[in-house]
ZATORLO-958056 format. One record per residue (C-alpha): chain; residue in three letters; residue number from 1; x, z, y. Coordinates in pm, 1 decimal, padded with zeros to 6 digits, always signed. Each point is the difference from the previous one (the first is absolute). Layout:
REM ZATORLO-958056
 cadena residuo num       c1       c3       c2
      A     Ala NUM        X        Z        Y
...
REM end
This chain:
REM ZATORLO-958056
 cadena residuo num       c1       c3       c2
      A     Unk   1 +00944.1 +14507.7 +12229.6
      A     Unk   2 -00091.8 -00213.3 -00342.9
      A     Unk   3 +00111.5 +00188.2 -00309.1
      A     Unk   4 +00369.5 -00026.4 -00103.1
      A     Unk   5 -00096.1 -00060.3 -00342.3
      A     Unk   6 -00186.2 -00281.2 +00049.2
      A     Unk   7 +00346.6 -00153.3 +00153.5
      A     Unk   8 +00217.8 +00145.5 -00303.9
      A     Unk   9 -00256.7 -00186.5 -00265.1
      A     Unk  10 +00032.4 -00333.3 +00187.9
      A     Unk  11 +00394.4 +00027.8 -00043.8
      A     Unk  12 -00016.2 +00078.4 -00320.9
      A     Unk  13 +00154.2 +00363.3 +00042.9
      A     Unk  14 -00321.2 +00216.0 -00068.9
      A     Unk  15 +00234.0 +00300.8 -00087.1
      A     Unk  16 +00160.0 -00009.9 +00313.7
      A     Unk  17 +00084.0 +00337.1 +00158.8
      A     Unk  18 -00299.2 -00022.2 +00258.4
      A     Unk  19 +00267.0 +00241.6 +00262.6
      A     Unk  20 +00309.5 -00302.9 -00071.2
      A     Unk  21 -00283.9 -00249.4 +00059.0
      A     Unk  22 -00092.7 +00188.1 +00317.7
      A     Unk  23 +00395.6 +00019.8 +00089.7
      A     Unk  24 +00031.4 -00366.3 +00013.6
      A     Unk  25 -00289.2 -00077.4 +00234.3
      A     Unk  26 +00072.8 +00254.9 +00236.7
      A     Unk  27 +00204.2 -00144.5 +00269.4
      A     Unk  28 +00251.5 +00136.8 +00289.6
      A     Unk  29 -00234.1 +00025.1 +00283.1
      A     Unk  30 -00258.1 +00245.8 -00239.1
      A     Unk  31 +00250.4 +00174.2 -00089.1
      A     Unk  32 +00134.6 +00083.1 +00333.4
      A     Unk  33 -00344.1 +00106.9 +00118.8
      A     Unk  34 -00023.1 +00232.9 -00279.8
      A     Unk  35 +00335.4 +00173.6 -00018.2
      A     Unk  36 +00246.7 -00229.8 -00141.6
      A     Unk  37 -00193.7 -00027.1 -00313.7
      A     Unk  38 +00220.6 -00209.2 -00241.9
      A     Unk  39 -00077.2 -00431.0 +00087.4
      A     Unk  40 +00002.1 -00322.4 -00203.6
      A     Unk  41 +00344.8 -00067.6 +00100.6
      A     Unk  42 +00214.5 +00073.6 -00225.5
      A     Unk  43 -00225.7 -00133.6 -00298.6
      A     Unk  44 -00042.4 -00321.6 +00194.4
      A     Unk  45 +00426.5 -00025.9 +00012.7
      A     Unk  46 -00028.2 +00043.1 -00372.1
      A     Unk  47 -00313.0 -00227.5 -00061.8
      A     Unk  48 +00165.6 -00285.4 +00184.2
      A     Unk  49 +00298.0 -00003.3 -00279.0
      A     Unk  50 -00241.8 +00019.4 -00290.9
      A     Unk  51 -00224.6 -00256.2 +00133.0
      A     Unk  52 +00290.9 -00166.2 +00105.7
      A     Unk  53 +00191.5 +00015.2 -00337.8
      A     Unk  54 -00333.3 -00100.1 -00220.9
      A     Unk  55 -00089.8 -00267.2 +00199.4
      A     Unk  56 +00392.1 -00160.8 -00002.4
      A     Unk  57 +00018.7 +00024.8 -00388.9
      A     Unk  58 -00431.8 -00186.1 -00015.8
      A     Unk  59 +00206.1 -00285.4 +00181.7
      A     Unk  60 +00378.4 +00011.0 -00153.9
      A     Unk  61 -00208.6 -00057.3 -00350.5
      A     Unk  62 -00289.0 -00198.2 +00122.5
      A     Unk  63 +00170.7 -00235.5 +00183.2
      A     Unk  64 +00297.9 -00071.2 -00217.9
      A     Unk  65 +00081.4 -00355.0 +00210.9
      A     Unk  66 -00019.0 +00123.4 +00353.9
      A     Unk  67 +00342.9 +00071.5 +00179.5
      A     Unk  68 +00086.2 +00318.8 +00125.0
      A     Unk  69 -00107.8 -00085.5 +00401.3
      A     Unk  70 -00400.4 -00089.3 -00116.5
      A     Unk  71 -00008.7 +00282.3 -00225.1
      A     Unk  72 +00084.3 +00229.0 +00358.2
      A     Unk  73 -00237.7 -00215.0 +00196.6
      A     Unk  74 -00299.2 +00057.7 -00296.8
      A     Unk  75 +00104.6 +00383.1 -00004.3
      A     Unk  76 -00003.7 +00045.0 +00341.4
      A     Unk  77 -00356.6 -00143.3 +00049.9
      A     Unk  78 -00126.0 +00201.6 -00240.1
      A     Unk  79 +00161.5 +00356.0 +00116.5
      A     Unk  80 -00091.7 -00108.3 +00358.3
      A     Unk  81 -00206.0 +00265.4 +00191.5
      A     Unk  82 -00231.8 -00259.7 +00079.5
      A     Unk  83 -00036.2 -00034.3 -00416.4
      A     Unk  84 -00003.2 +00377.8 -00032.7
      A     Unk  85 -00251.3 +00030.7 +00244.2
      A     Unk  86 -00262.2 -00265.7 -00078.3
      A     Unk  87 +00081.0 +00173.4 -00409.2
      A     Unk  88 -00098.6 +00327.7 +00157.1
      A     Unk  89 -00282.5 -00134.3 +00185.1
      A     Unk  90 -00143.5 -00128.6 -00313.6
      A     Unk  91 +00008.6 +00350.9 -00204.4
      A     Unk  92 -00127.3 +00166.3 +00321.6
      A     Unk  93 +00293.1 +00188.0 +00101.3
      A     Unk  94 -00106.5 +00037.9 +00370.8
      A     Unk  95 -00292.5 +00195.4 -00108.8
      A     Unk  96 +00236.5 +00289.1 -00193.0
      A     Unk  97 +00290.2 +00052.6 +00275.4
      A     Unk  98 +00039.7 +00310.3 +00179.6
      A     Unk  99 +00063.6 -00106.1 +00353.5
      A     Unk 100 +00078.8 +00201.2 +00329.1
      A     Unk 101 -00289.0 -00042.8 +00288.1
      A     Unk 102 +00190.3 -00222.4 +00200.3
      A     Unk 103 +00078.1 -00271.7 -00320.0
      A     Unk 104 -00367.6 +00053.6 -00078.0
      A     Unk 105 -00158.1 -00073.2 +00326.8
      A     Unk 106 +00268.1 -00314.3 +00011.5
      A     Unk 107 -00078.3 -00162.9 -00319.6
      A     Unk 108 +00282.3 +00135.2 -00195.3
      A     Unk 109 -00189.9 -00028.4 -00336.2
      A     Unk 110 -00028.7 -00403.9 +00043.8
      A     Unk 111 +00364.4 +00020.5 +00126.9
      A     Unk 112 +00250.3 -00212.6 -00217.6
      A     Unk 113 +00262.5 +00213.8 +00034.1
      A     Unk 114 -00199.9 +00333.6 -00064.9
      A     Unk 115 -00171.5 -00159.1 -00267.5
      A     Unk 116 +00317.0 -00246.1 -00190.4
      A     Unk 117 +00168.8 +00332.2 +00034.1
      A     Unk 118 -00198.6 +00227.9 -00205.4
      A     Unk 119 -00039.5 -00259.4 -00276.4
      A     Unk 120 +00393.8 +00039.5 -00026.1
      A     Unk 121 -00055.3 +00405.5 -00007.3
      A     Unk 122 -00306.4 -00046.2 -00254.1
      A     Unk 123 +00214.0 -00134.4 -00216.2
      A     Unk 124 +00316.0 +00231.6 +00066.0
      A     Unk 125 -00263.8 +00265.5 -00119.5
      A     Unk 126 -00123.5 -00149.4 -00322.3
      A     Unk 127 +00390.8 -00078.0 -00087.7
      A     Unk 128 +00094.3 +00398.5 +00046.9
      A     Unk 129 -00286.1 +00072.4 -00196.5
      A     Unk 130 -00010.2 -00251.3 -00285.4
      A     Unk 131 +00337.1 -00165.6 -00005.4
      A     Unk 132 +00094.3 -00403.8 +00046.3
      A     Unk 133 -00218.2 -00132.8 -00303.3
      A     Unk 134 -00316.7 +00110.0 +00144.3
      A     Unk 135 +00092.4 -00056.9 +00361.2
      A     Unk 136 +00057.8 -00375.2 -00105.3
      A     Unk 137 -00342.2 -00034.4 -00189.3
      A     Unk 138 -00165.5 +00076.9 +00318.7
      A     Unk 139 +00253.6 -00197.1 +00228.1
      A     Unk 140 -00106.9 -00296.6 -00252.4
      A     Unk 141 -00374.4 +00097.1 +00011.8
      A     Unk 142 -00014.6 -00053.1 +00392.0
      A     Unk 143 +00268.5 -00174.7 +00082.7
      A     Unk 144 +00012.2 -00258.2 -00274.8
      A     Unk 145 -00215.8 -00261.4 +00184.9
      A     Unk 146 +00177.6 +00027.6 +00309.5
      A     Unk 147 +00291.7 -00106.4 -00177.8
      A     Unk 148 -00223.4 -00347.4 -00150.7
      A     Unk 149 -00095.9 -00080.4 +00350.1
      A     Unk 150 +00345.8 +00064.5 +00160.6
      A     Unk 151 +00117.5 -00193.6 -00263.2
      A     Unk 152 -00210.4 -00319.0 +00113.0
      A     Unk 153 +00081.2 +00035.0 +00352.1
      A     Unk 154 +00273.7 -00216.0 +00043.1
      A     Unk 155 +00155.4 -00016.8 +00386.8
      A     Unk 156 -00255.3 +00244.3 +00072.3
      A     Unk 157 +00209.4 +00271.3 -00156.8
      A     Unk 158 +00182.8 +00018.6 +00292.3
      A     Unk 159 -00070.8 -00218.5 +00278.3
      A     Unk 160 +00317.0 +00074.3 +00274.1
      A     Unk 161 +00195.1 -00072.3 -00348.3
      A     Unk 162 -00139.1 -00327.9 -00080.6
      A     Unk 163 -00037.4 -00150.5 +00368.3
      A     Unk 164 +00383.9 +00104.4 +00060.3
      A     Unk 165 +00070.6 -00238.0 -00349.8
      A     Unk 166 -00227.5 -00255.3 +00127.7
      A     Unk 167 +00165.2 -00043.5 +00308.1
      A     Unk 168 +00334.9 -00005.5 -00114.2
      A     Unk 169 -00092.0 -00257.7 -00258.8
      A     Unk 170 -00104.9 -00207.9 +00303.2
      A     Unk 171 +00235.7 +00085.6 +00249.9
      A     Unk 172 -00258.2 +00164.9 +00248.6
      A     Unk 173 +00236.6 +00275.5 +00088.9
      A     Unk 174 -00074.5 +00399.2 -00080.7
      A     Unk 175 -00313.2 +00134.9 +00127.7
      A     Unk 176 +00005.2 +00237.0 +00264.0
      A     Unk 177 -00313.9 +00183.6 +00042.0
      A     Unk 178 -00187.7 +00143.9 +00323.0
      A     Unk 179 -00187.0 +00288.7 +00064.3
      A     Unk 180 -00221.1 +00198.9 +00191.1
      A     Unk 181 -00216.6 +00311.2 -00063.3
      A     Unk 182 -00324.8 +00070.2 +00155.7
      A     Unk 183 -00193.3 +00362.2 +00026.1
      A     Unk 184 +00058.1 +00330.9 -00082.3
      A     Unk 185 +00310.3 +00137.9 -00181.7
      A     Unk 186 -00240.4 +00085.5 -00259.6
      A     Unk 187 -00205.6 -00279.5 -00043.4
      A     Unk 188 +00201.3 -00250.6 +00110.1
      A     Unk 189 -00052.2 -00415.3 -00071.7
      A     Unk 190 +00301.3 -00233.6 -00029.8
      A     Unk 191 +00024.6 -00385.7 +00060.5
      A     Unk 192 +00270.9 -00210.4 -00168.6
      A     Unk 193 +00163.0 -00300.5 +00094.0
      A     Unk 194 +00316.0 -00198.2 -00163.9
      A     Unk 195 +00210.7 -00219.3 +00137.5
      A     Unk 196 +00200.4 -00287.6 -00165.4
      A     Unk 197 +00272.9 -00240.6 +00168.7
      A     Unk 198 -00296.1 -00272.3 +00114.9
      A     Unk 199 -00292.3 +00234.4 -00118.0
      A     Unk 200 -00249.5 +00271.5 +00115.1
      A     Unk 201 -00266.2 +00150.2 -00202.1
      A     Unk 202 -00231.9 +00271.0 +00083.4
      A     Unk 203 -00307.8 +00170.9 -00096.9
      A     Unk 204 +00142.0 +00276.1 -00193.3
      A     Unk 205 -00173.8 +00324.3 +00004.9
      A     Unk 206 -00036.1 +00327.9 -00129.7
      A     Unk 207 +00023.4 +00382.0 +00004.9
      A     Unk 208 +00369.1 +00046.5 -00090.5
      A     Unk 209 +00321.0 -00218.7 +00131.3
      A     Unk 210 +00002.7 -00064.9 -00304.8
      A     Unk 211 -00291.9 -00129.0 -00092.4
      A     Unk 212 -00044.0 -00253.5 +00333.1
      A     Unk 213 +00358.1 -00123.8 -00172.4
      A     Unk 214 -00103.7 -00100.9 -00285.1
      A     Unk 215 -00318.3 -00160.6 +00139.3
      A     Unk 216 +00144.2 -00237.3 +00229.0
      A     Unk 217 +00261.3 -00088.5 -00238.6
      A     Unk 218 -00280.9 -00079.0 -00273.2
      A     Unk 219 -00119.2 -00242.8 +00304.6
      A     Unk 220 +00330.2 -00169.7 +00045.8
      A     Unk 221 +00139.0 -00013.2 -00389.1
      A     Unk 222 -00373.2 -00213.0 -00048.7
      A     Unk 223 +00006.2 -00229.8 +00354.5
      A     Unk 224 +00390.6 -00106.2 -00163.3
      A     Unk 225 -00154.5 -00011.4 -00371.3
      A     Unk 226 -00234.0 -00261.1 +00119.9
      A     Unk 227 +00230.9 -00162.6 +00232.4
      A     Unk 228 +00254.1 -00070.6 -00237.4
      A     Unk 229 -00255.5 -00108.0 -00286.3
      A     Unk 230 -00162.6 -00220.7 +00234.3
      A     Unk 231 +00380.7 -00137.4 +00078.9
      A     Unk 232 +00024.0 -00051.4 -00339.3
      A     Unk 233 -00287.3 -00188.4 -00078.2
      A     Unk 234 +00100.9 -00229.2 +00271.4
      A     Unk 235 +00337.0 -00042.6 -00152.3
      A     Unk 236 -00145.9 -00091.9 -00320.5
      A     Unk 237 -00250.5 -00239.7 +00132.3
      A     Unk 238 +00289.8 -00206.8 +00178.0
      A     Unk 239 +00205.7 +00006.5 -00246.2
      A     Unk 240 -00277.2 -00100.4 -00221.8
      A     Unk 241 -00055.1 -00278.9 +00286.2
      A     Unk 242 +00342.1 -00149.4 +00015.0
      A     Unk 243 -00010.9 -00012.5 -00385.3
      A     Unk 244 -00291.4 -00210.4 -00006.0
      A     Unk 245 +00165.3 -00248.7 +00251.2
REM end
């Protein structure tokens, strides 16, 4: 296993207590297999309200303009576990947990969940040991540019959200969405579909319910974006037409 240090230098917390470091990347099924050692979990409840709380105030100031609904859809993309977990994979996370057999012969250190979860507990640990003011300068440090991008994403943020808006602005009904799981319990794929009043879209997939979701309904929210600017063009040009006459 790669040196813990090497982890604490990259965030910024070389004087980390290498044992509270080791704390926060071991998880439940390690510590079960080696009697009921202490786990992540209760650093990861408390890393998820510090994260939480930092990254609500980088929006509340840097986004004086934005109502209160966008500023929940840009926090929520950014404390997602699929943003936790891509952060993680970045600073090489996987590489440091302390996994039972079974998670380790599954994948568990590529797992989103394992690894968006002890992100949250890394930084529960360097809050108990440094306090709020140097949690944030490494919430900032890492999660800083996650915050630019979610910030440029648009519908994206949450795509269920935005197709649900779309459709009511064109009176297409609520989706309803379809689906079915294939495989194992533990490595199970999921397909998507949505359904409108006069609409069916598929071709949503993914390795969460949730994830399939919000695929298909990135599909539909663009097929009704084009529809309705193509509507629009034709509006224009007719109206344009009948002017000219």
């Amino acid at each position: 296993m790669p040196d813990l240090a090497a982890l604490s230098e990259t965030l910024g917390v070389p004087d980390l207590d290498p044992e509270l470091m080791t704390h926060a990347l071991t998880h439940r099924s390690f510590s079960y297999e080696n009697g009921q050692i202490p786990n992540n979990e209760r650093l990861e409840f408390l890393g998820d309200s510090v994260l939480g709380l930092v990254v609500t105030e980088t929006l509340f100031r840097g986004h004086p303009d934005l109502p209160e609904g966008q500023l929940a859809k840009l926090r929520a993309a950014v404390v997602s576990a699929k943003a936790l977990a891509e952060v993680a994979r970045t600073l090489g996370l996987g590489d440091h947990l302390r996994l039972g057999r079974g998670e380790e012969a599954s994948g568990g250190r590529n797992k989103p969940s394992i690894l968006s979860d002890a992100m949250e507990a890394v930084l529960g640990a360097i809050f108990i040991e440094f306090g709020i003011e140097r949690a944030a300068d490494v919430v900032h440090t890492i999660f800083d540019p996650v915050i630019a991008e979610a910030a440029k994403m648009g519908a994206g943020l949450d795509w269920k959200t935005s197709l649900q808006e779309i459709c009511a602005l064109h009176g297409l009904g609520v989706p309803t969405y379809v689906l079915e799981g294939t495989g194992p319990d533990h490595d199970k794929t999921f397909t998507a579909s949505v359904v409108l009043t006069d609409l069916r879209f598929d071709g949503g997939t993914g390795r969460s319910k949730k994830d399939a979701e919000q695929m298909v309904a990135e599909i539909a929210w663009r097929a009704i974006s084009a529809r309705a600017e193509a509507q629009s063009t034709d509006d224009s040009v007719d109206r344009t037409g009948a002017g000219a006459s």
